[in-house]
N, C-alpha and C positions, 0 to 999 in steps of 0.2 A: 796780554795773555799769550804767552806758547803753548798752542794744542796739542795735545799728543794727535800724527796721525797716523796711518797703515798704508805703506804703500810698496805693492809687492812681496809680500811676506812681512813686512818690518815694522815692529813698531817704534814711531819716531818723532821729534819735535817738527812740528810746522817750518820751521827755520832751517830744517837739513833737509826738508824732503824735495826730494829730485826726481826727473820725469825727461827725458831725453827729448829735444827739438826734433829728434825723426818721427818721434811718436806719430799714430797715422789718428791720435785723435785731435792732437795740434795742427798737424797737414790736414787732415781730409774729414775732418769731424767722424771720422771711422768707431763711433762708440756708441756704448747704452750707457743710461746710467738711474739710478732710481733714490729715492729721501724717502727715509720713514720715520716718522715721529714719534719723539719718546715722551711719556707722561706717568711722572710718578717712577722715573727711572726703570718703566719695562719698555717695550718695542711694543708698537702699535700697528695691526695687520701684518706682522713680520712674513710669516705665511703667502699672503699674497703679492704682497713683494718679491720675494724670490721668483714663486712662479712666474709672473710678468718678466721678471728678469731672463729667467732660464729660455723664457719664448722669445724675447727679444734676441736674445744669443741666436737662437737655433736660427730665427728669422734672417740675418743677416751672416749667416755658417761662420760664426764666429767661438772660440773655444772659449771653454768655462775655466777660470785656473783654479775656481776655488770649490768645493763642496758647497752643500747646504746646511751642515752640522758647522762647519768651519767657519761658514759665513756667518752665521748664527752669536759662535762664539766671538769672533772680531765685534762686531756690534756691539754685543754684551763687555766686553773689554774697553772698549770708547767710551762707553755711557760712566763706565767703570773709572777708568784714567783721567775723564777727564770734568768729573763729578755734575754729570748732566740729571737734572730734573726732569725739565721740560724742556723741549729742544727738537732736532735732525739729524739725521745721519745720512750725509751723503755718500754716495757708492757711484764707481764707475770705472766701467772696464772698456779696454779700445783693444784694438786691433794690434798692438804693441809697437814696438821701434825697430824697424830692420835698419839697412846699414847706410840704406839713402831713399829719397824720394820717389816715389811707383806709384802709379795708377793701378798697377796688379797688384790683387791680395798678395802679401807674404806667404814663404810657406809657413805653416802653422808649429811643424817640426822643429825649425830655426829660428822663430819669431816668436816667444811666448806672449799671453796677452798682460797688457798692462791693467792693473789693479788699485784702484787708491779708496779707501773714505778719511772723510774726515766730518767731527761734528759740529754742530752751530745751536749752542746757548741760547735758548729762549726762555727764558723766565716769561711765565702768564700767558703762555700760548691758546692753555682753555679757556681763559677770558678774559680775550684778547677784546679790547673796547669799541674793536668797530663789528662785532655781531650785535650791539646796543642798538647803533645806528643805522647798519647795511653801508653797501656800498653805493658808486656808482658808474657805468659801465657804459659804454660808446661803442660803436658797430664798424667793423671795418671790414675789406674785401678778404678771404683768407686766401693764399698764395703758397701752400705751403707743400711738401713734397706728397704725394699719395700714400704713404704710407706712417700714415700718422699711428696707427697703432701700436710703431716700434718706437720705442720710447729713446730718440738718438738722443746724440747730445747737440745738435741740429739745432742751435735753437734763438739764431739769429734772429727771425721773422718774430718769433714770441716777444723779444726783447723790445723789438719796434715798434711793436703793438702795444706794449708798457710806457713806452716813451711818447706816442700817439695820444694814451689816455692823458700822462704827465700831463703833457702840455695841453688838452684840452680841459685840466682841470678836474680827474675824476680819478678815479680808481685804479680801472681795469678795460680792457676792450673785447667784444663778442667778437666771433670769423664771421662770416657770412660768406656760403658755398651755394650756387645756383637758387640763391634768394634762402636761403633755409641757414639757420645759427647749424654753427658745427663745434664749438665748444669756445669755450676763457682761451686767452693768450696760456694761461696753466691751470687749467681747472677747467670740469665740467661744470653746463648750464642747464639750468631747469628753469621753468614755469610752471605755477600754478595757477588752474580757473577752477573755482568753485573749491571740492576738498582733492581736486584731480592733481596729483603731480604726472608734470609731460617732460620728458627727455628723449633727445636724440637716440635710435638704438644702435648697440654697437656695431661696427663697421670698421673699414681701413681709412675711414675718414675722422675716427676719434681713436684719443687715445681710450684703453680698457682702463677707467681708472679703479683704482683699488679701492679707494674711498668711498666712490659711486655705487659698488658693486654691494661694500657694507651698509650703507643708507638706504639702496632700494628693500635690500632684504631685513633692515632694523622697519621700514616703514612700511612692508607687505607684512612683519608679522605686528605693528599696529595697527591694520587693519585698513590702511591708506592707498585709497586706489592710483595706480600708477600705468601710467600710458606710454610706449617705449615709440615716438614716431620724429618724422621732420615737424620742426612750427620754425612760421618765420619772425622776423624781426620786426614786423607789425604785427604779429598774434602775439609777442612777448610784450612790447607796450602794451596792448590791452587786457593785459592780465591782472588776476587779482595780486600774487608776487610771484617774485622770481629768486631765485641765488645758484651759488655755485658749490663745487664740490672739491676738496685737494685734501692731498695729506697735509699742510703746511695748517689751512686755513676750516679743515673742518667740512663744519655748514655754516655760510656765510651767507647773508638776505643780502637781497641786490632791491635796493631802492628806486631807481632810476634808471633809465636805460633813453638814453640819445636826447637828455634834457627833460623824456617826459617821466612825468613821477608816477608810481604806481602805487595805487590806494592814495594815503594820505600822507606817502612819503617816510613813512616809517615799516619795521619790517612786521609782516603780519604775523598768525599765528602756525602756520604749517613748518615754515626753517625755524625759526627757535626752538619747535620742538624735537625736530629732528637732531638739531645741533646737541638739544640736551640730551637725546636718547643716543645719538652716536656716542657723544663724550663719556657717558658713562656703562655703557654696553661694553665699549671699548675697551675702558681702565679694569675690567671684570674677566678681561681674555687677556689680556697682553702679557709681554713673555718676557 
């Protein structure tokens, strides 16, 4: 498959599209970048997407080259061109390509910002066969820049942490910051005790996820009490469950966490229903 993608103004086959070696997101990971999932061929939280987007900009004084009507429409043209169902749309904008390597910002005047998405086909994303099962997830130390809130393209240490579970055998892996979980290698974590959902509150120590933001407020208005504080990674084994949150994966039940199993090893009933109520809240907004 040749993708149509967008990069810079253009819409273009995967196969032409180009990106200059100066770029300062190739040099110096100088970027944002955001995926939103499409289901049933609309955008899903499309809305809060952008805003996280436009913060992440402002956050790092980085220029915006495109609107939010415009961005809108590229989306809508991807999903369009390249007959996406159920799928992603990845977005990302860097700091652009001046004319050699600098540790100083470009000027902004003479540098425009670089812009690319492109989509990624996922047939069955809403059900997808491991929220059957849950996952399972291992603990590591997080080391990662203080400003996790800005959503770079940074994202070496996450990848590690993926290759960490790999090879342990599991899933996914927790951070752990001054004894306290601080989120998924990509995705936020929750625990539930009793019918309590408990998450981290937001900070510059997590990303603001978008997903997270629709879950809490799908699951305050069923009436499901929710606690925004630190727990550590021995109050998450002793939980009743646990899972995570992404635009990629939904709500996904986490089964296990550092070998020990929680309940009977299957996911209970608080993320499946959230799963079901995001999923289709969701498909009832989308654009």
């Amino acid at each position: 498959m040749n993708r149509i993608v967008y990069v810079n103004g253009v819409y273009l086959p995967e196969s032409e599209a180009k990106v200059s070696i100066f770029d300062r997101g190739f040099l110096m990971a100088d970027g944002v970048y955001e995926v939103t999932s499409v289901l049933g061929g609309k955008l899903i939280d499309f809305d809060g997407h952008a805003f996280r987007l436009r913060r992440s900009l402002t956050e790092l004084e980085m220029a915006s080259p495109i609107s939010k009507n415009v961005l809108l429409e590229v989306h809508r043209e991807l999903v369009r061109l390249n007959e996406i169902d159920e799928g992603m749309i990845y977005l990302q904008i860097t700091r652009g390509a001046p004319n050699d390597r600098d540790f100083v910002f470009p000027d902004p005047e003479k540098t425009p910002s670089t812009i690319v998405l492109f989509t990624q086909n996922k047939p069955g994303l809403a059900n997808n066969p491991a929220a059957k099962k849950g996952i399972k997830v291992i603990s590591i130390e997080d080391i990662r820049w203080g400003r996790r809130d800005i959503k770079t393209v940074q994202l070496l240490y996450p990848s590690m942490g993926k290759m960490m579970a790999k090879k342990a055998g599991v899933d996914d892996a927790w951070m752990i910051q001054d004894g306290f979980v601080t989120e998924g290698t990509s995705n936020n974590a929750y625990i539930v005790k009793g019918n309590k959902i408990i998450t981290r509150a937001k900070s510059n120590d997590i990303l603001h996820g978008i997903t997270r933001a629709a879950v809490l407020r799908f699951a305050e208005e069923a009436q499901m009490e929710i606690e925004e504080r630190n727990f550590s990674i021995e109050e998450a084994r002793e939980a009743d469950e646990a899972f995570i949150t992404s635009a990629s994966t939904f709500v996904m039940p986490v089964v296990e966490i550092d070998g020990v199993m929680l309940g009977d090893g299957s996911p209970g009933n608080v993320a499946p229903r959230l799963r079901e109520i995001y999923i289709d809240e969701s498909r009832k907004i989308a654009i």
